[in-house]
Every structure is written in structure tokens, then in C-alpha cells.
N, C-alpha and C positions, 0 to 999 in steps of 0.2 A: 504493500500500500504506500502511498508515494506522500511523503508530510504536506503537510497540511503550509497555504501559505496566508499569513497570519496580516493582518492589517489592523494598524491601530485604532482610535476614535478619532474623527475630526475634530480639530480646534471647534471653541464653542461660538468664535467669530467668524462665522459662514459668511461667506462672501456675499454682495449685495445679487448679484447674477441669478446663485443658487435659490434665492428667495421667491418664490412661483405664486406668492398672496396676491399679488395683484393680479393676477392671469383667471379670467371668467371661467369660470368649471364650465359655461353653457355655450362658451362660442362656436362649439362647432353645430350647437341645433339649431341656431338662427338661418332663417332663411334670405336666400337674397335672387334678385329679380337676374335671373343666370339664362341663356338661352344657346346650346350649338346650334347654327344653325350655319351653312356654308351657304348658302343663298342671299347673305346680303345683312343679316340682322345676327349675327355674330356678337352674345355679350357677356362681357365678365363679372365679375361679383365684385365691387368697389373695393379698394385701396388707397394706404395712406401709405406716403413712401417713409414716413416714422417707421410704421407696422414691417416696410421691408428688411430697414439697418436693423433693426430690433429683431428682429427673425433668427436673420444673420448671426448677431453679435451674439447672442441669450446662448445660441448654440455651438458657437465656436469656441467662445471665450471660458462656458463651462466643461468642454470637452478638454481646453488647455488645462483647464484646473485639477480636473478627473486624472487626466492623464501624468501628471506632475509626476506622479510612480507609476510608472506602469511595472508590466511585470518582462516581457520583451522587447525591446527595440529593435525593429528593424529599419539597417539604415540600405536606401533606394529598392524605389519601386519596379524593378525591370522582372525578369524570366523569372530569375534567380531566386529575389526575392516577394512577389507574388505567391512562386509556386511555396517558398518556406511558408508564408502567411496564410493559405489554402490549409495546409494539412497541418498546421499548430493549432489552428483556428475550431479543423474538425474535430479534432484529436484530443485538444483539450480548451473545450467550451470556457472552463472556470479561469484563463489566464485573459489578463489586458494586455492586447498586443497590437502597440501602436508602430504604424511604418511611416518612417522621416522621406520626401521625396526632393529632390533639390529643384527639379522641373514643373511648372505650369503642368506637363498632360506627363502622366504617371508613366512605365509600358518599357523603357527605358530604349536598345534597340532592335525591340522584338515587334516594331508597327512594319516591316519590311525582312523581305532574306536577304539575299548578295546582293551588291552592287544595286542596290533601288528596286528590285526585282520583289515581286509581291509573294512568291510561293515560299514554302515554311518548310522546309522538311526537317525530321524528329527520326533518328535513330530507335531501331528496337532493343530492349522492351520498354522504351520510355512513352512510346503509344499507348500504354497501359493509363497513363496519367490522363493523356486526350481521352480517351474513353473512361474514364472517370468523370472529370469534368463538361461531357458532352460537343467535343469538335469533332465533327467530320474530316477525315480524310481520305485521300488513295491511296491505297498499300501496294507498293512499289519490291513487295519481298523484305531487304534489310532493314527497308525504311518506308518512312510514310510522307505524306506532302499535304500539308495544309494549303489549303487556294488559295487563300492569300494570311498572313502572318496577322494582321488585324482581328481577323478570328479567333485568333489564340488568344489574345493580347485584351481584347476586349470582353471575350469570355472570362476568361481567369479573372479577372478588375471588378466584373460584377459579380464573382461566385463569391471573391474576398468582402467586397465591400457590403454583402449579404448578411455576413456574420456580425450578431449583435457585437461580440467582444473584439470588433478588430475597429479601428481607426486608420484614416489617411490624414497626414498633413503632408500637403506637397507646396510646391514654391518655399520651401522651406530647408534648408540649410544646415550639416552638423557641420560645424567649425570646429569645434574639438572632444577632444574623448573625458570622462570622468575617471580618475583613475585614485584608490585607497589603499591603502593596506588590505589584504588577503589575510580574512577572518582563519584562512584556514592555516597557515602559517606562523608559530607560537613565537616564531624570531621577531615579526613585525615587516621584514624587509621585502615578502613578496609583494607583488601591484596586481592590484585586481581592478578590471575595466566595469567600473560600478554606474555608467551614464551615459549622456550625450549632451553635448554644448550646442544650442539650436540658435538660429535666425533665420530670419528672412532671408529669401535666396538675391531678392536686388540690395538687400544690404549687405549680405556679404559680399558683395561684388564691387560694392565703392569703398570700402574701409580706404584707400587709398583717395578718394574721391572728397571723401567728408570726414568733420570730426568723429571723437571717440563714440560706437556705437554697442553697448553692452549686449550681449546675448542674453538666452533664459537657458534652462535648465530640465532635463529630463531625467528622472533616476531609474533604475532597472537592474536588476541582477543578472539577467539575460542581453548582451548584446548581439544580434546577428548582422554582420557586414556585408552588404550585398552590391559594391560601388563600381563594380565593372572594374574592366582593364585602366592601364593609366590614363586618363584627360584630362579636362579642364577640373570636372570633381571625378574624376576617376581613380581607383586603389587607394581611397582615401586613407580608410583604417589601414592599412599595408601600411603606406608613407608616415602616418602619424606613430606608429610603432615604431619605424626606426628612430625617427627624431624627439622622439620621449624615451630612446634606449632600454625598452624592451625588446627592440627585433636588431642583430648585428646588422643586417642590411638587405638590399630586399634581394629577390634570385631574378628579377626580372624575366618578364614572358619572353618564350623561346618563339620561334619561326611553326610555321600553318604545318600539322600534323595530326589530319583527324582522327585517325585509329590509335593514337598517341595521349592525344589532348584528351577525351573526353571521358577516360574510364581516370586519367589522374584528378584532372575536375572532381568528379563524384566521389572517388573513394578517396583524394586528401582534403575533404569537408571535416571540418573537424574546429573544435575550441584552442584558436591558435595560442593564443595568451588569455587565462585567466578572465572569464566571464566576455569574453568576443570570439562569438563565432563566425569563421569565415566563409563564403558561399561562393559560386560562382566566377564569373571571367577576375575577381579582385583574386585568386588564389592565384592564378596563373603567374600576377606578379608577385606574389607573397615567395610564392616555393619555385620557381622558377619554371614552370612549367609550360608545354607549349599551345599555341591558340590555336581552335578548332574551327576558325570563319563561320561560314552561313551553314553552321546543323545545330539545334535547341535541345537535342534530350537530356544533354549532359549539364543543361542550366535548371531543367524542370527538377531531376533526378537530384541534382546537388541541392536543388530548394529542399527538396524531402527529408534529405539527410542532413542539412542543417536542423531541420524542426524536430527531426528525433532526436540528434544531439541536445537539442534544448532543454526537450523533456527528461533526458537521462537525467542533468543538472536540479533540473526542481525534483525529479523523484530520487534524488540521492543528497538531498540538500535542505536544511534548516532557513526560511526565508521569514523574514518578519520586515513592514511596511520596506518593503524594494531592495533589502539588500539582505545581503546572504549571510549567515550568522554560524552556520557550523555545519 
């Protein structure tokens, strides 16, 4: 049986947000003078654009607050970590598992295959996953071919964003890692990756631009790193562990070798440093391993084996409000 994870009481100063007394218990039975009609007389139910920011804000702003612990981080939304966020999600209902996106539209480079080219193809038996999730493909023998990679992309986005206990914040930015002492270490000197350092993705993009702009904070016992190969936010956790001197240096991703790449992908998913786990194309540059261009199985399959990794953590692990205690 897998311990239990513990959360404290909220402070008894609840934010003004949380406060829902003013909100009518009967607005939704009110009626209002509504008509579809595509013939010319097309009408909507009246609004105040207060009622719209207010929508908005009530919901956003209390999710920020909810989320403050959550229980895993996933940082970027692409194959990798979707497909982690899909089967944590199913797997265990009871965790909050909120995913960091640094981009406006989620998907990361899975809206396309090669070279601009719209077809998907998915190595076996990672088709097992598409046929879970419900995409159609042609079975091609070793592999299969989604029609177009959007399919994948947009299916998986709304199976995740289904689940009550998952969260997206995209346009949104980890800038840096939360790193503590490792409860589990009696010397004091291990580092245990306990968070994520968040903003805005156009603010973190001017810090050179404009004065000092402070981040906010996410805490989590779980972190899963999902940043893709090296770019502009790319191997983010990869690079941020060398330069915080837990990682001697990174292996840098080797040259295109699919039969190579994609089974080291999946089977070196794994808890690279204490409480961060690594997923997809960011391992490549973690361990040096080589890229697999336009095939996806080994992204979907390494999401999977990241979220089991997850769960071995909480089910072998003492957790009280977001961090990890023995």
C-alpha cells in the first residue's frame, strides 16, 4: 500500500479569490431571452465584460493558489510530457499534477512529422498507446502512420486536460529549479530538486529588456522534465544541473540513429538527480545519446515510464504538504 500523502490545514486567512459568498447559488436558473437561430436572429444571453475578467481571474488566480504544492511538476507540454501527464493522471487520480508550458499552444513538436510534412509515424509497440487513447492509424507492419501528427497532438491535450486533477499553465516559464537538502541523507549534503521557479514566458524573455522582475514559486516532491532537445528553452533541466553542479557536464545529443535512439530514450527515463525526473528528447542531451528525427513512440513510451517512475517515488516515500520527509 503506497503512504499516504499528507497535506496540512490552510492558513485561517483565505485569500479574498477563495471567498464564493458573493456568487448567486441561482445564476444558473435564470433565464434569458437566448435564440440559435442561423437565419438572421442569432442571440446571446447578455454580458458585462466585469463578468468576463472576473471569470477569468476567480479561476486562474485560485488555481495559482491550489496549485502552490502540487504534488508533480511537469515541466513542457510536448509528446513526452502529455503522454507522462495521460497515465499519472489515470493511474493515480488522488495526485495534483500540474504541467509548466513555456508556449502560447501546448503540443510542443508533435503539431507536424519531418520536414513540415503532416504524417506521424509511431514505432511498435508504442501503437498500443494510440489505441488507448483512441487515434486512428495505418499499420504499415513495424510501424504505424498517423495522417496527420495534429491528431495525436490534439487528442492526447484533451484526454489530459479531461482529468479533474491535472492543470495546464502555458505561456509560462520555469526559470529555475528549487533545490534542498535530501531529507533522505543524515549528512545534510545531498540536493534534492524540491520545485520550480515560474514566470511569465514574455517576461522571461526581457529580463535583459526591463528592470528586476521577480518570479513565483511552485513546490512539488515530484519533478518530471520534459524540455526537449537543446533550444531556445530547450534541455532546460539538463543545463540547469550542470550549472548548479549536480551534473559534471552534459553528454550532448549524438547524430540521427533511429534503431539506436529510441529504445535508449525509453529505457534511460529515469530520476536523474534526486526528485527530477527526466523524459524524452531532454535525455538525449542529459546522457548523451542519439536523436531519432520524425518517429514519436519513443516520446509517448518514455512519457509512460516517466509516470511510473513517479509513482514508485510516492509509493516508497513519506510526503507531507509537497515535500518529501523520509
Amino acid at each position: 500500500m503506497a503512504p499516504a500523502v499528507i497535506y496540512g490545514s490552510q492558513p485561517d486567512e483565505a485569500p479574498l479569490l477563495i471567498n464564493k459568498a458573493s456568487i448567486k447559488a441561482d445564476a444558473t436558473n435564470v433565464t434569458y431571452d437566448v435564440k440559435e437561430d442561423y437565419a438572421g436572429d442569432y442571440r446571446f444571453a447578455p454580458i458585462e465584460e466585469a463578468q468576463v475578467s472576473r471569470a477569468m481571474i476567480k479561476r486562474y488566480f485560485n488555481m495559482m493558489y491550489e496549485r502552490a504544492i502540487s504534488d508533480v511538476v511537469i515541466i513542457g507540454a510536448g509528446s513526452a510530457g502529455l503522454s507522462c501527464a495521460y497515465h499519472l493522471a489515470k493511474s493515480r487520480p488522488d495526485l495534483k499534477i500540474t504541467i509548466i508550458e513555456a508556449n502560447v499552444a501546448p503540443g510542443g513538436g508533435a503539431w507536424l512529422g519531418g520536414q513540415l510534412m503532416t504524417p506521424m509515424v509511431v514505432r511498435k509497440p508504442a501503437d498500443r498507446f494510440l489505441d488507448e487513447i483512441g487515434v486512428p492509424y495505418e499499420d504499415e507492419g513495424a510501424f504505424v502512420v498517423v495522417k496527420h501528427a495534429a491528431l495525436f497532438t490534439s487528442t492526447i491535450l484533451s484526454r489530459v486536460l479531461a482529468f479533474p486533477n491535472v492543470v495546464l499553465m502555458n505561456a509560462t516559464a520555469v526559470e529555475d529549479l528549487i533545490v534542498r537538502p535530501d531529507a533522505r541523507d543524515p549528512t545534510g549534503r545531498a540536493q534534492r530538486v524540491a520545485g520550480v521557479v515560474t514566470n511569465w514566458t514574455l517576461v522571461a524573455l526581457n529580463h535583459d529588456t526591463q528592470s528586476c522582475m521577480d518570479p513565483n514559486v511552485i513546490t512539488a516532491p515530484v519533478i518530471v522534465s520534459a524540455t526537449g532537445h537543446d533550444g531556445p528553452m530547450g534541455a532546460f533541466s539538463a543545463k540547469r544541473l550542470v550549472s548548479m553542479g549536480l551534473l559534471k557536464e552534459l553528454g550532448n545529443m549524438r547524430g540521427l540513429d533511429m534503431n539506436r535512439a529510441e529504445p535508449a530514450i525509453v529505457n534511460g527515463t529515469r530520476e536523474v538527480a534526486p526528485g527530477l525526473i527526466m523524459t524524452g528528447m531532454e535525455l538525449s542531451e542529459h546522457d548523451g545519446s542519439n536523436r531519432m528525427g520524425p518517429t514519436f513512440g519513443a516520446m509517448m513510451a518514455s512519457g509512460i515510464k516517466a509516470a511510473r517512475e513517479a509513482i514508485r517515488i510516492f509509493e516508497t516515500s513519506q510526503i507531507v504538504d509537497g515535500k518529501l520527509v523520509a
